[in-house]
N, C-alpha and C positions, 0 to 999 in steps of 0.2 A: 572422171574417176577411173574409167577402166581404158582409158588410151593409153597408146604408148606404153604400155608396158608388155614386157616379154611374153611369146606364145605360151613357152613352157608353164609360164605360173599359173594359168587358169587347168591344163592340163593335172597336174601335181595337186593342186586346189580340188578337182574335183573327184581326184584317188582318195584323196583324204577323207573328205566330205562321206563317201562310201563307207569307209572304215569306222568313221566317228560316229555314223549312225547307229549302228551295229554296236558299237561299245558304249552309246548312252542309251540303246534302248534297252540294254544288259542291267548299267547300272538305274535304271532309274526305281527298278524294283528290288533292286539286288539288297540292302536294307530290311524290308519289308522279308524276302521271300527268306533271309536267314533266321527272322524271328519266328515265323511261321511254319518253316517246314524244320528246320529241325529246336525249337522250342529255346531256341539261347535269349536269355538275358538282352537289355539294351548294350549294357557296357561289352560284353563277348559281343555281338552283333555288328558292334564297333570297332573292336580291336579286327574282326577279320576285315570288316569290308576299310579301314583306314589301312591295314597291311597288305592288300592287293592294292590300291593306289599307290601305295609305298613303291611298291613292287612295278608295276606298270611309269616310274617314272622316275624309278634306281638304275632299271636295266638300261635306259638309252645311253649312259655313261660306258658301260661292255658295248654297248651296239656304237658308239662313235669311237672308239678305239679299236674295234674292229675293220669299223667302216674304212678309218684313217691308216690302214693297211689295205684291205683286200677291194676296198671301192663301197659306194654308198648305196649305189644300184643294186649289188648281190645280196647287201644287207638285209634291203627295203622289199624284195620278193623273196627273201627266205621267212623275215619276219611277218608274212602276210602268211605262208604257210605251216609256219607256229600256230599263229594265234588261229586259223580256220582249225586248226587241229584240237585245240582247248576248248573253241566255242563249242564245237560238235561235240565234244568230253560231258560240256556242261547241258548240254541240249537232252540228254538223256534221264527221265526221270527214274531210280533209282530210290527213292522212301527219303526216309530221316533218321537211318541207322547209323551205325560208326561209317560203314561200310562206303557210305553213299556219300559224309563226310570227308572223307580222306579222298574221292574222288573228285568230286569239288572241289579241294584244295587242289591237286595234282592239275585241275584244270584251269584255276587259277595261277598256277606258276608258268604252265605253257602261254596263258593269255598275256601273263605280264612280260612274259620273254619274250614273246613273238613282236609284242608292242614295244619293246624297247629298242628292236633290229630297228622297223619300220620308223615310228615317230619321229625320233631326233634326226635322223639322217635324211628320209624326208624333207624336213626343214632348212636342214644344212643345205642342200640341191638346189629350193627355193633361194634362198642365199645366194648360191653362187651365179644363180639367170643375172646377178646385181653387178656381177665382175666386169663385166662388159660398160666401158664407160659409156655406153648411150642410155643405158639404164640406171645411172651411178645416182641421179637425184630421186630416181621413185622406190629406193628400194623400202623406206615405211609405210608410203602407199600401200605397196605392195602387200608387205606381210598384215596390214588393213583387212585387205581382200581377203586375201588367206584365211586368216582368221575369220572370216567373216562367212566363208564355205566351210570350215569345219562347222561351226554355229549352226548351219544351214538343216543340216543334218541331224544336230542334236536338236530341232527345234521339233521336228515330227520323228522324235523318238519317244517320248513319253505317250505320247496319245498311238503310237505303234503299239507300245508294251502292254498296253492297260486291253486296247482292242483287241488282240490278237491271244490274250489270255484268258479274255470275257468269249470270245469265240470258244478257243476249248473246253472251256467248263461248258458255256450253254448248246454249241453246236453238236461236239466231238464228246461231251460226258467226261470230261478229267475233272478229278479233283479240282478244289483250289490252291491245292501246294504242289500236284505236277504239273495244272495250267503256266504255271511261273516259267517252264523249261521251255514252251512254246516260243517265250519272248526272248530267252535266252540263243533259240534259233534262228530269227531275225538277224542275226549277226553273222552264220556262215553265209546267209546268202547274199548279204553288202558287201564280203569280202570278196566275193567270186565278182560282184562289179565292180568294185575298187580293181580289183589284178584287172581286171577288162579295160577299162578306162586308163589304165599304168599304162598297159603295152599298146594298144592302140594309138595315143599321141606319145611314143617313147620318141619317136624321132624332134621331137620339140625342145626336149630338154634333156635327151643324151648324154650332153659334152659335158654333164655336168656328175654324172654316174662315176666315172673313174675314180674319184680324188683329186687331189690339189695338184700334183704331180704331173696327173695327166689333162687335166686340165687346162694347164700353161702353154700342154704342146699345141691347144687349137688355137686355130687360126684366130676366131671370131671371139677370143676372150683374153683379158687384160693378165700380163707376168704377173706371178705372184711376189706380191711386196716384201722385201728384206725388213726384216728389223735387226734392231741392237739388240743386244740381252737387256739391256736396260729398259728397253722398251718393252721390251716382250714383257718382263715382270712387271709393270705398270699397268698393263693391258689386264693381267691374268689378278694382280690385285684387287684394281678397278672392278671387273667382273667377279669377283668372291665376294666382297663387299656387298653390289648388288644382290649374288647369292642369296647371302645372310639375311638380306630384308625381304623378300618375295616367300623363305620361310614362311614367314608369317601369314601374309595374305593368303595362301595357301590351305594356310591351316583354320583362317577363319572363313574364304571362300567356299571349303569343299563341305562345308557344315551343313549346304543345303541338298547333300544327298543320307545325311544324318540326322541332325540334333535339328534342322530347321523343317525333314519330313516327318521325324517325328513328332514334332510341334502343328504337321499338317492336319497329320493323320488323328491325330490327338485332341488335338486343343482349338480346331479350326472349323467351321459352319461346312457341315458337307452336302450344302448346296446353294444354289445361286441363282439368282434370277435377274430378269429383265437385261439391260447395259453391263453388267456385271456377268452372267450368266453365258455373254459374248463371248469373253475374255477367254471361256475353255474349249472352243470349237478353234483346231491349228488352223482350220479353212480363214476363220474371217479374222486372224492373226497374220494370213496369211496377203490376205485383200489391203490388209491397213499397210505391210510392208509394200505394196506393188504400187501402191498410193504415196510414200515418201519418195521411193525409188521414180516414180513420175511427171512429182514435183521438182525434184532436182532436172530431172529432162526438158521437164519443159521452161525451166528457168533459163538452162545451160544450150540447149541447143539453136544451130545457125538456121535450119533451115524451116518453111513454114510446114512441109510435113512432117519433120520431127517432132513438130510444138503439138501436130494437129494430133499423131498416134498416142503422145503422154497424155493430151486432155481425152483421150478416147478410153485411155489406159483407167487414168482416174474416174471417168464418168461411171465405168462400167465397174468398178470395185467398191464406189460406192454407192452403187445399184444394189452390188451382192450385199452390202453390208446393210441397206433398207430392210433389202427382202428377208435376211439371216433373224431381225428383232421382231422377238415377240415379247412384250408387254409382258404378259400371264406365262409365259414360258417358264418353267425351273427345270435345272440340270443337275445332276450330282455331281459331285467335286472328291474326285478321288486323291487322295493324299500324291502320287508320282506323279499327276498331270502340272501341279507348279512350276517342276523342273522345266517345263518349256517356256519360261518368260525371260529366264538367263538369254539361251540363244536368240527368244523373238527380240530382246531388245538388243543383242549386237546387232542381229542383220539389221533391224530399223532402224540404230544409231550410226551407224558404223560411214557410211555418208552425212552426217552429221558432223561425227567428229574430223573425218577429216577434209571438211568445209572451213571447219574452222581453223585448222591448225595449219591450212591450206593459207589459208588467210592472213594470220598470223606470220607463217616464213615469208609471204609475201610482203608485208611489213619487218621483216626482222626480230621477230617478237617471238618466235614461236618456241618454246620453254623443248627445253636439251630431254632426253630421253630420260634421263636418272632423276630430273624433275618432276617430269609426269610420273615416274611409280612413286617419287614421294606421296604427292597428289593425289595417286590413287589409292594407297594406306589411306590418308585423311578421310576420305569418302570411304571405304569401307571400316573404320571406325564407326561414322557418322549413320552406316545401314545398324550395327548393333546397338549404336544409339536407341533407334527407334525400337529394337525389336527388346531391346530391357526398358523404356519410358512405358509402351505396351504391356508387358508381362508384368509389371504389380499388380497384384491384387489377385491374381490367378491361384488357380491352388497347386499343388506339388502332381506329378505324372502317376498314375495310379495301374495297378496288374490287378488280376483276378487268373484264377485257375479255368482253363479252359474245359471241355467235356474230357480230352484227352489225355489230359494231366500236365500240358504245358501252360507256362504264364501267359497272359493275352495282355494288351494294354488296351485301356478302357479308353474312354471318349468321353472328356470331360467339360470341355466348353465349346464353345462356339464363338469363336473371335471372327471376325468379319475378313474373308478372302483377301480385300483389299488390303491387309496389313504386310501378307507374305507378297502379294502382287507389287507392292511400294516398296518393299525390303530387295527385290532382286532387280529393280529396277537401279536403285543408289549400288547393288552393291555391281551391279553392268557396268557404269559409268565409271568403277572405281577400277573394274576388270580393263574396260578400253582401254585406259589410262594407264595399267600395268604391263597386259600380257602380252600384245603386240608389240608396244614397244621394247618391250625386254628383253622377245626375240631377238628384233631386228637390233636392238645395240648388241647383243653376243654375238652375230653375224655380221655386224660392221667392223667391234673392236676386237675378236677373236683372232692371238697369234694365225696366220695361216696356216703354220704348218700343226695347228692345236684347234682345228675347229669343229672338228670330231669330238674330240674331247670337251670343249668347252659347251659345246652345245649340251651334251653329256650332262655337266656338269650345272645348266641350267635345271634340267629334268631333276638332276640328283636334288638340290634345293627346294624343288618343288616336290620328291619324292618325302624329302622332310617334313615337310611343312603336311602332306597329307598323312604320314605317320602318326601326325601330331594331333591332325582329326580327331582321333580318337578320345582327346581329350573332352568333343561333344557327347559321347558315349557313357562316359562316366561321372561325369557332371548331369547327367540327363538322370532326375529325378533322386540324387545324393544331396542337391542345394535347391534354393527356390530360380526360379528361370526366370530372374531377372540378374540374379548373379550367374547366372550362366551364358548369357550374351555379353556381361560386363567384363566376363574375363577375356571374350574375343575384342571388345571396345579396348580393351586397356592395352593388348599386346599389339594392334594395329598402329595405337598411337604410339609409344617406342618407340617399334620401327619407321613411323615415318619421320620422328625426332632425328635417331639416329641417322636419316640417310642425307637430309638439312645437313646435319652437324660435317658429315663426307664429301657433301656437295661440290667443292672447288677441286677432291682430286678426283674424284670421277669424270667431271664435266673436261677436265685436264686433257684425258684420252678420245673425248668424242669428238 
């Protein structure tokens, strides 16, 4: 899984990893702390936090035509000095005045900017380790892994947010609406690792910081490809088309920093016991990945001490995992801690998936990249399936006035953990199947001298599509919540009709 491929990527992988921690341990509460410190509504609550996603992922569009002039390198450390600049904005608790509002925001424009330098062009870099034709077959491998270390990150970010703001309320005596700002400081200081980590292995993946341009002059990396106009339009077609459909998943994937924590927070048993009560300790999420990852070792490796370290590996994880269960044991179950089953289940599928798909090109079988995001629409149609066949019979999201005069939402049922725990799991599998490879097709079919821009132009799509979030905002508690997972079911299904219907001129350019 991790041979033979480029030094640089694991470097660039774990810059990112840094940065991602820090912006999903921001957002995990970032929902929750808008309704509670300054008293907004679900649907306002919504429209802000779907217009900073918007925003964090419109800007890498500026940030790859930037890039695509002045180099990808000066981007990706100016935008890490953006966004420490916003996190530390937001770090400062400040009340729930206008005052304190408008700062907020102002610090959300510098996060979304800073992150649009940084991300795409990032990615782009990763990209180009692939130019070099010794690396020309691993490059979805690759963006695998990649993907796979951002995750990593977001995966002990929620149980960061929630600990580190349970500290300051019980240790330090803040509030519970300045405790929030604690977790929003977790974030300058993964970017001071992240820049650490950049320039420390910069010499790994340097030749790739220039641009296209400069690029070609190094030695160790393949001319860049001429096309025809006619091709190029084919190329940038193909890629728009794609565009249009990841919208969508987009808009029903980021639900579950909205409309599906709300439904946490709300409508979900807030606590859990026994085998279940496992599920929320990141430690012994942690044991069960170091156990897949071991399995494959010890299947995959030649030598009898590699066999003997993975059965050491796995003895001893699921030792922790003995010791970890208790019967009689219950845990509370905080509404932001769900968000970490997204990430636990990429890093523990993620050699899964590509086992198979491994398997698969090894047979000639293995389905073209525009197939798989079909694919992965279908599956996450298939997760709001489940989360509207669930939600009948439920009653509608209810407020009450809180002592301070803001609306509160009440806690009205108790549906069984497992439902959100099975929900992110189908909609993981629908993610594999989309977001990596979607990557790496923009970075394969992307004009070269437009890969700035097209990468860009992936985020812009995606910045849509979480615009579009908002739509869980205002549907949450306007309709009953079974018709409100059924309108993410129905627009998944469209788009994965429509990319069927596309299929022969896409597949055309890959």
């Amino acid at each position: 899984m991790f041979e033979n491929q480029p030094k640089g990527l694991f470097a660039l992988a774990l810059a990112n990893t840094g940065e991602r921690f820090g912006y999903y341990t921001m957002l995990a509460v970032f929902a929750l702390f808008l309704r509670a410190n300054y008293g907004l509504t679900p649907a306002m609550a919504g429209t802000i936090y779907s217009a900073f996603l918007m925003l964090v992922y419109f800007f890498p569009l500026i940030g790859g035509m930037m890039a695509d002039k002045f180099g990808f390198g000066k981007m990706v450390t100016t935008g890490i000095i953006i966004m420490f600049a916003g996190y530390l904005l937001l770090s400062v608790p400040l009340g729930g005045d206008s005052v304190a509002l408008a700062v907020m925001l102002a610090a959300l424009l510098l996060i979304g900017f800073g992150t649009g330098l940084f991300k795409g062009n990032l990615q782009v870099m990763v990209g180009d380790l692939y130019n070099d034709p010794q690396y020309k077959d691993k490059r979805d491998a690759g963006f695998s892994i990649f993907y796979m270390a951002i995750n990593i990150g977001a995966l002990f970010a929620p149980t960061a947010a929630i600990k580190i703001k349970e500290y300051a309320e019980t240790s330090l005596g803040y509030s519970s609406n300045d405790a929030y700002h604690f977790s929003f400081a977790v974030a300058c200081a993964s970017l001071i690792l992240s820049i650490a980590i950049y320039y420390l292995f910069r010499s790994t993946f340097r030749h790739t910081e220039g641009g296209v341009k400069k690029d070609a002059k190094a030695a160790d990396v393949a001319p860049v490809e001429e096309l025809s106009k006619e091709e190029t339009k084919q190329r940038i077609v193909a890629l728009c088309l794609v565009f249009a459909v990841v919208i969508f998943f987009w808009m029903a994937f980021h639900q579950n920093g909205l409309s599906l924590t709300y439904f946490a927070d709300e409508f979900t048993a807030q606590s859990a016991e026994g085998l279940q009560a496992m599920c929320f300790n990141v430690w012994n999420l942690v044991a069960v990945i170091f156990i897949v990852y071991a399995l494959f070792s010890l299947f995959q490796s030649k030598t009898a001490k590699a066999k003997a370290i993975s059965a050491a590996v796995i003895v001893a994880a699921g030792a922790f995992l003995c010791l970890s269960y208790d019967a009689d044991g219950s845990v509370t179950v905080s509404a932001p801690i769900f968000q970490q089953f997204n990430p636990f289940y990429v890093v523990a599928l993620t050699p899964v998936s590509m086992a198979i798909f491994g398997s698969l090109a090894a047979k000639g079988k293995e389905p073209s990249a525009p197939r798989k995001i079909a694919y992965g629409m279908i599956v996450a149609a298939i997760a709001y399936a489940l989360m509207a066949f669930a939600s009948f019979g439920l009653p509608m999201p209810q407020t009450e006035m809180g002592a301070d005069g803001n609306p509160v939402a009440v806690h009205v049922a108790d549906v069984t953990p497992n439902l959100l725990i099975s929900v992110y799991l189908v909609l993981t599998f629908g993610e594999l199947l989309l977001s990596p490879m979607g990557i790496s097709f923009v970075s394969k079919v992307a004009p070269p001298k437009y890969k700035g821009m097209m990468m860009g132009g992936w985020f812009v799509a995606t910045a849509i599509g979480n615009q579009l979030v908002v739509v869980g905002g205002l549907l949450w508690g306007a309709v009953p919540l079974w018709v409100c997972w059924s309108v993410f079911l129905g627009v998944c299904l469209v788009a994965a009709i429509f990319m069927f219907a596309m299929m022969k001129r896409l597949e055309k350019v890959c």
